[in-house]
N, C-alpha and C positions, 0 to 999 in steps of 0.2 A: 205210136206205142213203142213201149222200150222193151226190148220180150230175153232174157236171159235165159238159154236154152237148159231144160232139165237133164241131165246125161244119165240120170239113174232109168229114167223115163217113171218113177213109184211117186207115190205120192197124191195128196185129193187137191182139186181147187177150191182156194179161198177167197171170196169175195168182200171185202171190207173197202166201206166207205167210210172217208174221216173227213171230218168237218172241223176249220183253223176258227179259231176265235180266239181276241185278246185273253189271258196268255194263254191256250191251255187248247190241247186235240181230242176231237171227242168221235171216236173211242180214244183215252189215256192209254190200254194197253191192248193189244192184238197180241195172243196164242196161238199158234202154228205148231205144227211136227215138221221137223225136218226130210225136205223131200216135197213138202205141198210147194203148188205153183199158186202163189200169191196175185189177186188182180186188185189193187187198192186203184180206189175213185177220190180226188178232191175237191172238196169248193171251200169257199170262206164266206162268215156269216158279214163282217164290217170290212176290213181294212186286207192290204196287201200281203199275204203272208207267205214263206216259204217252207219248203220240206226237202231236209236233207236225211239222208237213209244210211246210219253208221254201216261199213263193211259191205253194202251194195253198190256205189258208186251210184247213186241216184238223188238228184236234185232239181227241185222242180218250186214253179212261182205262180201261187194259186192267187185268182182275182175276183173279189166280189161280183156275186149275181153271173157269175160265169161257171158253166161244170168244164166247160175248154181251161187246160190250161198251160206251162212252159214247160216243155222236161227236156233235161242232159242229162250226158254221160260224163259227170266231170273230166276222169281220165283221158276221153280222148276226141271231147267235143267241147269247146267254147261256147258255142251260139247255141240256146234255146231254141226249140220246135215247139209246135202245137201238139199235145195229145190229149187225149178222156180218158185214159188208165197207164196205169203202172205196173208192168206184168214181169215177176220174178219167181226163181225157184228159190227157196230158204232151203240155200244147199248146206250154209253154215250154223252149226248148234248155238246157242247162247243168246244173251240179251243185249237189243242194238236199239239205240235210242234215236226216232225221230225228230228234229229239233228245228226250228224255223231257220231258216237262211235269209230271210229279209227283216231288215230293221222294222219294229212293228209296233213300238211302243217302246213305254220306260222298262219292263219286265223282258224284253225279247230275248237278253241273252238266256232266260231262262225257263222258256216255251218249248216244253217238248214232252215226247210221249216214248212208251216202249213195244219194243215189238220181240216177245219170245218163242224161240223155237228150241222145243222140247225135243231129246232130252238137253236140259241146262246143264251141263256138267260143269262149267264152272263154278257156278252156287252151289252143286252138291256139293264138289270139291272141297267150296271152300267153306265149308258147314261141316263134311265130316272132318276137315282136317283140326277146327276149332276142336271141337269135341276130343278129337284125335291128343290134340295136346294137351288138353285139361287130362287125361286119364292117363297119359307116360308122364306127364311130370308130377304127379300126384305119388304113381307107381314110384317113380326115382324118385322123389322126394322122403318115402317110408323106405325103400330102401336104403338113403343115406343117413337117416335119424337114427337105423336101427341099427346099423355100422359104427356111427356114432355113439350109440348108445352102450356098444359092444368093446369100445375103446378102440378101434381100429378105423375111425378117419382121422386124416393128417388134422394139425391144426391148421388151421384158417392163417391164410397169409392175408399182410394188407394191399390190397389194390392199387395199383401202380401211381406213381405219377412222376411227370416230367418239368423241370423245371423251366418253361419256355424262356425265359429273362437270361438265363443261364446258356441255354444252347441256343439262344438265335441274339446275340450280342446288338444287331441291328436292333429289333425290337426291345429290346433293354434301355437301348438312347432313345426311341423315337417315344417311347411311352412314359420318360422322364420328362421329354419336352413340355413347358409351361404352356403351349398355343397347341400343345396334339386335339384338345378337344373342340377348339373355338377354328381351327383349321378345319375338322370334319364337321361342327356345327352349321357354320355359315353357308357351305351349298346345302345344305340340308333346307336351311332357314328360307334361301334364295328360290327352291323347288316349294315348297309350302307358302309360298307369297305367291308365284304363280297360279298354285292349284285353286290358291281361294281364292284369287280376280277369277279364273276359268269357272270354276265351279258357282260364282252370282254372276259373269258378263256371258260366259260361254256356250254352247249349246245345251239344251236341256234335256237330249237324248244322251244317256251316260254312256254306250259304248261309242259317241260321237266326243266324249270329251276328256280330257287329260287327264283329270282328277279322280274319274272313276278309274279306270281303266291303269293308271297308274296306280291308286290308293289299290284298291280292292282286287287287284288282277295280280299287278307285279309286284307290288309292295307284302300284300298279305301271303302269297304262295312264298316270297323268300324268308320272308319273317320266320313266317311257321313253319315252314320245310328246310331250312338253313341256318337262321341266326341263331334263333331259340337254342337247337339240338348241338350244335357245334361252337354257338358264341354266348351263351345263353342271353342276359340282360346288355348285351352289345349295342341296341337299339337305344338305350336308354345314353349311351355315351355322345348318340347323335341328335337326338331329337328336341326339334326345334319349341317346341312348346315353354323350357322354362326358362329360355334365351333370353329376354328381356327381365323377366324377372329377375335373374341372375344379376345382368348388367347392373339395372337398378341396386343389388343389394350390394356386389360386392365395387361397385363404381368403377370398374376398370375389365376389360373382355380377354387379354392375355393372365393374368395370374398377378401377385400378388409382389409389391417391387420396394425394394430401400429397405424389407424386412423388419419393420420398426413395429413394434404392437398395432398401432394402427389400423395398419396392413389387412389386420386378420376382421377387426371390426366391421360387422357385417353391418349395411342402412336398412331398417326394415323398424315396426312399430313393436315388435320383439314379443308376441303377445304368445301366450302358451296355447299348444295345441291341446283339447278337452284329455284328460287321460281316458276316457272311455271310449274314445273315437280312436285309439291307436292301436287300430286294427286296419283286415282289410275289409269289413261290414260294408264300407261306404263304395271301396272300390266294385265289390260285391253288387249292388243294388243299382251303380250307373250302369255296371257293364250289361245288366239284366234290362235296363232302360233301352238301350242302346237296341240292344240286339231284338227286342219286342217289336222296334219299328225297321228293321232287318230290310224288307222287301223294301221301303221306300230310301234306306241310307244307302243303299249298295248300287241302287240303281238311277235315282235323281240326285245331280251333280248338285243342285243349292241348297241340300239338306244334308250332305257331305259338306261342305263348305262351312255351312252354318254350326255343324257338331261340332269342327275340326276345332273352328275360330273359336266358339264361344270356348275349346279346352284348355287353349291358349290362351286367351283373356284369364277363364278362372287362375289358371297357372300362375300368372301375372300380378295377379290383385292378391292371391296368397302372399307371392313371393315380397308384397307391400308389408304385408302386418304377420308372417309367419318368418320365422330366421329362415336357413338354409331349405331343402325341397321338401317342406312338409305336404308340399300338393300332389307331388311323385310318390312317398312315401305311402300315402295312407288314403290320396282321392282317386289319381286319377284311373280310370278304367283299363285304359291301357297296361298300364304296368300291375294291375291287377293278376293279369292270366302270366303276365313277363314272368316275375316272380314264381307262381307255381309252377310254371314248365321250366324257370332256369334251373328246377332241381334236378334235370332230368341232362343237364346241359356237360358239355367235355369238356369246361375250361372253369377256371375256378379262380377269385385272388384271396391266398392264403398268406398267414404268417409261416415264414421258413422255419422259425425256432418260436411260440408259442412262449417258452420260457425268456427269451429273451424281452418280449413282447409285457411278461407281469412284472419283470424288473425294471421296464422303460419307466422313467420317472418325468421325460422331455414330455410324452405324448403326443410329437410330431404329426403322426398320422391323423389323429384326431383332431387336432385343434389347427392344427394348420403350422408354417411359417415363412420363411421367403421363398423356398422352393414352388407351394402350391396355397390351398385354401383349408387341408385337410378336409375328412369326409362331408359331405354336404348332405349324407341320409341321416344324418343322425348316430352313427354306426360306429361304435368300438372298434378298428378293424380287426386289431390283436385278435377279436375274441370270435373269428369269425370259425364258422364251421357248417354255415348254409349259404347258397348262391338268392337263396328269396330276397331281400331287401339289400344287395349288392349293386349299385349299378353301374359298376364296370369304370367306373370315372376316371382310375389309375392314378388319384390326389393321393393315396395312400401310399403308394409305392413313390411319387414324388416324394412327400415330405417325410417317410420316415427316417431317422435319424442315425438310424445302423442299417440302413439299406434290407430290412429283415421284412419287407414286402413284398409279395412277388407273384409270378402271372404262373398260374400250372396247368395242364393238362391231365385229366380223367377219364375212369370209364364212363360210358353211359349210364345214366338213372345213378350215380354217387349219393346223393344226400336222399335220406329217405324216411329222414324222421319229420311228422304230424304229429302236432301234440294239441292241436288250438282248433276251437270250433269253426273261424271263419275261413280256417284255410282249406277244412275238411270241406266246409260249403261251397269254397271254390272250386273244388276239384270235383261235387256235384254239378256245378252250376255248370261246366266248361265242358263237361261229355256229352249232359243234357243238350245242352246248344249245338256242337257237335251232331248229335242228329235230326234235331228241330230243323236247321240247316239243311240237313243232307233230306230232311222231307218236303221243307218250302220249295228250297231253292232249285236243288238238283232231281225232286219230284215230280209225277208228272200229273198230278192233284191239282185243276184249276181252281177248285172250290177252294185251297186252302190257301192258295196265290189270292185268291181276290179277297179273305179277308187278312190277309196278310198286306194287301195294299190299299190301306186304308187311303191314304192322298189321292188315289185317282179312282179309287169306287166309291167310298163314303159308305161303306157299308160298317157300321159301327160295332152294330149288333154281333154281327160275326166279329170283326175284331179283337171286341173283348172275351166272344169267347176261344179268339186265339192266345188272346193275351194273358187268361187266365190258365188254359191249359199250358204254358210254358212256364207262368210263375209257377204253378203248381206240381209240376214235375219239377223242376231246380228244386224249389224250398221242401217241398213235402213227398212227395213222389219216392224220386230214387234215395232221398233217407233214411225216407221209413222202411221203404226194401232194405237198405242197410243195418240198421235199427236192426232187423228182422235176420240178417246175417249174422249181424255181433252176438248175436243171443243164441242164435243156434252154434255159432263159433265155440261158444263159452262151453253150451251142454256136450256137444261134442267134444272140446279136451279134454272134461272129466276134472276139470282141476280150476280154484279159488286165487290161483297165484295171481290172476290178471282178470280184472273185472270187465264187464260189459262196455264200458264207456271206454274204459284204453282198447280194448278192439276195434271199435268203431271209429276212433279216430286214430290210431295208427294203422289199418288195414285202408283206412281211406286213402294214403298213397297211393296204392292198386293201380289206382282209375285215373295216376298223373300222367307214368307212361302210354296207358292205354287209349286217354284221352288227347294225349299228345298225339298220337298215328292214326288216330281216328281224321283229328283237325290236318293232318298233313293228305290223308288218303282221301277227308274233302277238298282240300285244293284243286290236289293234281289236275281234274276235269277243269278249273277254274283257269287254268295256264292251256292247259292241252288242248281247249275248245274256243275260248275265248282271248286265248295269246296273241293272233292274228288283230284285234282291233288293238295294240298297243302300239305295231306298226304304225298304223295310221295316223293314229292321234299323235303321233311324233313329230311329224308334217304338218298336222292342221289339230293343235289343244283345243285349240277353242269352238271348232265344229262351225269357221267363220266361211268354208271354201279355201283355206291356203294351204299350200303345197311346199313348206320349208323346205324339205331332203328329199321330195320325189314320189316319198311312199304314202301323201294321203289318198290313193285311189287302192292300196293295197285290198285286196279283197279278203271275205273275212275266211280263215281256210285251216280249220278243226287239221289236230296232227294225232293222227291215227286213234281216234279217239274209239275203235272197237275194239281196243286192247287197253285201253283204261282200267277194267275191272281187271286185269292183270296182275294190273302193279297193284289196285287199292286192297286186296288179297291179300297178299303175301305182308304188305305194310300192319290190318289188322292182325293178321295170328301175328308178326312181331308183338306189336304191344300188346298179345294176353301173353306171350312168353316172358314177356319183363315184365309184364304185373305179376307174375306167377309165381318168376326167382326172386322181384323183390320183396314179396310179399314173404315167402321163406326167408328171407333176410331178418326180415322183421320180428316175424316167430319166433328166431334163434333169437332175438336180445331180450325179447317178452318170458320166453319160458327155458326152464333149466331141463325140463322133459322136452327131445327134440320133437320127441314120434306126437305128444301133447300139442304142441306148438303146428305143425303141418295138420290135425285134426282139427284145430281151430280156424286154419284157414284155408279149407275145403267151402262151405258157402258162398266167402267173397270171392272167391276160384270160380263158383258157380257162378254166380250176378255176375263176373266179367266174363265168364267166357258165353251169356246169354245178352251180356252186351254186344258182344263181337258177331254174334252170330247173327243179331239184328242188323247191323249193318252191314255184316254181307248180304245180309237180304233186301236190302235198301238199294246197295250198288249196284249187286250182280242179280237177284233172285228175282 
C-alpha cells in the first residue's frame, strides 16, 4: 500500500474501484473534494494494463484475473511492489487524468480516465475568464466606435512589415538558389521512404513504430504549433508528395538550364482542370474522410502508410495529365487546412511595388525563365494579397525580373478577408474536428473509442453513427448555428448596408484564429505525454528489437503533464481574443457605422466564445 499522508487530517474516504479494459477505465471519471483520502482498487477485464496518476506520483501494472497488483513511487522507486489499493490524499484541486502506462493495444496512447477534485478552479478560471473577455472587448469595442464616431480616434495606421530579403542578405542568396527546394525536398523525400517500408514491414503497434510517432507526435505538434503560425504554407516548400511528379513534368530536379523556351515547357498531357472543381470542396471532403477514420490512421502504422502512399501516387498521376501542382492546389487534404491557417501566418511573399508588378510586361515570375520555373500554383504573384494558395516555393522571387519579389514578415491573423463558401466550410470543418478530436482521442469515453475504431472492433453500426455525427456537425451543424448568427448579426445592426450572406462569410474568419489554438492546445498533450516514445523509435523504427543510438529501451515518461491544462487555457482565451479583434477588423470594412458594425458582430463573439468555453470544458472541466 502506497499511503500519502493527509496533513490537513479533514476530509471523507473514498473508495473507488476501476476496472482497465481495451481502451477505456471504467469509472471514466472519479469526483472527489479536495482533502478526501482516496483508496482506489484495480483489476483488468483482458490484457495487461497500466495506470499512471497525473501530479500524484503513482504508477502501477494491473494483471488479468488478478485484484494483486504492481505499484511505484515513480520519483523515488524503480522496482514495482505488490499491492490491493492505492491510498492518497487529493491534497491538489483540479483535473488529473489517469492514463495507462503499459502498451495495451493499437489505442494505448489514448486510454485514460479523470480524476476531479473540487473545487476545479482551473475551469472555473478558465470559463470565467472566456466570458470575461467577450464582455471587455465588446465594452472597448463600443467604446472605440463611439470615439470614432465622435471624430476623435486617430486614423488607422497600416500594420508593420519587415522586409526579411532586405535585412537578412543571407537569406536573400539562399532563397535565389535554383536547388534551395530540391536541397530541402530530398531528406524530406528520404524520411517518407522510410516511414512507408516502416509503416507495411514495421511493427504494428504505432507507439512502437517510426511513422506514427514521428508523422502524428512530432510532425503534427510542429506543423500546427510552429510552421503554420510563424511560416505559414512553409510545409508545402518541403514536401515530398509532388517530388516525382514534378521531376516527371519539368525533366530536370535543380531548375531550369541554357534558358531557351524550352526550358519552361512543362511534359504532362496538359489536360484542364474542371473549372467547377477550382475550389477547395474536394480538399474539403478528403480531409473529412480522413479524419472519420481518425482512431485507426493515428494509431495503425499500415493505414498511415497506405493514406500517405496512395497521396503521393495520386500526386503523381496528376502531375501526368495536369500542368504544374493542380493536385496541391485544389486536392490535396493536407494543404487544405495549410491554406486556411496560413492566413493567420507572420510571413507572407509579396510584391515590394504592386505597381511595378502591372507594368511588368516580361511576367517572369509567372511563367518562368532561366532563373527558376515561375509559379507552379497557378498564381499571378504580382497580384497576391492572401497567404491561402501561396506555397512558399520562392520561384517568384527567383525569376522575377526586377527583383520586385520578396519575403516579408507580419502581424499575426494579417489576411482576413473570406469571401467563398468552401473556405467558410473549411474553417467549420477544422474547429469541428478540432474537438471531435479533443473528445475521441484525448477523452475519456470508451464507448466512443470503440466506434471510432472501426478495424479492430467491427462495430459498424456505431461507426456510422460516429461517422454521421461528425459529417453532420462540419456540414450542417455549426453552419446552421452560424446561419443563425449572421441573421441575428444583420437584426442587430439595424442596417441594409450588408446582407446576411456577407456576414456569414466574412465573420467565418472568426473561427480561423480560434480554430488555429484550439488545433495547437490539442497538441500540446500529444508531445507532452506521448514525446517520450519518439525517443525510442529513434533506436528501433521498425519495432524489430534494435537499439541504433541506445535509447530504444527509453521508457515512456509524460513531462509534467498535470499542468497541461495550463498552457491549453491561456492558448484558447488567445484565440477568442483574435477572433474578437479580428472580427472588428472586419466590421470596420463591412460598415460605415462603426457602433453598427461591433452590434453585428456580438453573435458570432457569442458562438466563439461558447466555443472556447466548450473546450475548456473538454480539457480542464
Amino acid at each position: 500500500m502506497l499511503l500519502i499522508p493527509n496533513p490537513s487530517g479533514r476530509g471523507q474516504r473514498r473508495d473507488v474501484h476501476i476496472l482497465a479494459q481495451q481502451y477505456a477505465y471504467t469509472p471514466h471519471r472519479i469526483v472527489v473534494d479536495q482533502g478526501d483520502e482516496v483508496h482506489i482498487y484495480l483489476a483488468s477485464m483482458d490484457v495487461v494494463h497500466g495506470f499512471y496518476l497525473e501530479g500524484h506520483d503513482v504508477e502501477a501494472v494491473i494483471y488479468p484475473g488478478r485484484l494483486q497488483f504492481n505499484l511505484r513511487h515513480p520519483s523515488t522507486e524503480k522496482r514495482y511492489r505488490p499491492a490491493e489499493e492505492i491510498v492518497f490524499v487529493a491534497a491538489r484541486p483540479g483535473k488529473f487524468r489517469y492514463r495507462c502506462s503499459v502498451t495495451c493495444g493499437t489505442l494505448h496512447p489514448f486510454m485514460l480516465g479523470e480524476m476531479i477534485v473540487r473545487p476545479n478552479y482551473a475551469f472555473l478560471a478558465g470559463s470565467g475568464a472566456a466570458v470575461g473577455i467577450f464582455l471587455a472587448a465588446f465594452i472597448i469595442l463600443f467604446c472605440i466606435s463611439k470615439q470614432h464616431a465622435s471624430g476623435k480616434a486617430p486614423a488607422p495606421t497600416p500594420a508593420w512589415r519587415v522586409d526579411l530579403l532586405e535585412k537578412f542578405p543571407a537569406l536573400n542568396w539562399l532563397v535565389r538558389r535554383r536547388w534551395l527546394q530540391f536541397a530541402l525536398m530530398l531528406p524530406m523525400l528520404a524520411f517518407f521512404m522510410l516511414f512507408l517500408i516502416a509503416g507495411v514491414l514495421g511493427s504494428p503497434i504505432g507507439n512502437r513504430n517510426i511513422i506514427i510517432t514521428f508523422v502524428w507526435i512530432l510532425w503534427w505538434f510542429l506543423l500546427i504549433s510552429f510552421l503554420l503560425p510563424f511560416g505559414g504554407r512553409i510545409w508545402c516548400l518541403v514536401c515530398p508528395f509532388p517530388f516525382f511528379g514534378e521531376w516527371y513534368q519539368r525533366r530536370r530536379l535543380l531548375g531550369p538550364s541554357g534558358g531557351s523556351p524550352r526550358d519552361q515547357i512543362l511534359r504532362s498531357l496538359k489536360k484542364k482542370w474542371p473549372l467547377k472543381l477550382s475550389n477547395i470542396w474536394l480538399q474539403n471532403v478528403f480531409f473529412l474522410i480522413l479524419c472519420t477514420f481518425s482512431a485507426t490512421l493515428v494509431t495503425r502504422p499500415v493505414t498511415t502508410a497506405v493514406a500517405l502512399g496512395g497521396l503521393a501516387a495520386l500526386a503523381t498521376a496528376m502531375h501526368l495529365v495536369y500542368p504544374k501542382r493542380i493536385f496541391c492546389t485544389y486536392v490535396c487534404p493536407v494543404s487544405g487546412f495549410l491554406g486556411l491557417y496560413s492566413m493567420t501566418a507572420m510571413i507572407e511573399v509579396r510584391a515590394k511595388d504592386p505597381e511595378t508588378c502591372k507594368a511588368c510586361r516580361v511576367k517572369g515570375a509567372t511563367v518562368g525563365n532561366e532563373q527558376g520555373w515561375g509559379c507552379p500554383w497557378l498564381l499571378i504573384p504580382g497580384k497576391l494579397d492572401r497567404n491561402n494558395y501561396c506555397g512558399l516555393c520562392m520561384e517568384c522571387i527567383k525569376t522575377c525580373p526586377y527583383e520586385n519579389m520578396t519575403l516579408k514578415s507580419r502581424p499575426f491573423c494579417s489576411d482576413i478577408d473570406i469571401s467563398r463558401y468552401d473556405e467558410a466550410w473549411k474553417a467549420f470543418i477544422m474547429i469541428t474536428l478540432a474537438m471531435v478530436y479533443s473528445v475521441t482521442l484525448l477523452g475519456p469515453w470508451g464507448t466512443i473509442k470503440a466506434w471510432a475504431n472501426i478495424s479492430e472492433v467491427g462495430n459498424w453500426q456505431g461507426f456510422f453513427a460516429y461517422a454521421g455525427m461528425i459529417w453532420s456537425a462540419c456540414l450542417v451543424g455549426l453552419p446552421a448555428v452560424w446561419v443563425l448568427a449572421a441573421w441575428l448579426g444583420k437584426q442587430l445592426s439595424g442596417s441594409d448596408q450588408v446582407s446576411t450572406k456577407e456576414i456569414f462569410l466574412r465573420y467565418s474568419y472568426l473561427l480561423v484564429p480560434l480554430g488555429l489554438l484550439a488545433w495547437i492546445a490539442f497538441s500540446i498533450p500529444l508531445i507532452m505525454v506521448n514525446g517520450s516514445y519518439i525517443i525510442s523509435t529513434i533506436s528501433d523504427p521498425m519495432g524489430w528489437g534494435w537499439n541504433l543510438f541506445g535509447t530504444a529501451n527509453f521508457p515512456w515518461t509524460p513531462l509534467l503533464p498535470e499542468y497541461i491544462v495550463y498552457i491549453q487555457i491561456p492558448l484558447l482565451l488567445t484565440g477568442l481574443g483574435f477572433s474578437i479583434k479580428c472580427g472588428y477588423d472586419i466590421a470596420k470594412k463591412m460598415y460605415s457605422d462603426a457602433i453598427r458594425g461591433v452590434r453585428s458582430l456580438i453573435p458570432a463573439g457569442m458562438v466563439c466564445t461558447g466555443i472556447t468555453m466548450a473546450l475548456i470544458r473538454l480539457f480542464a472541466g
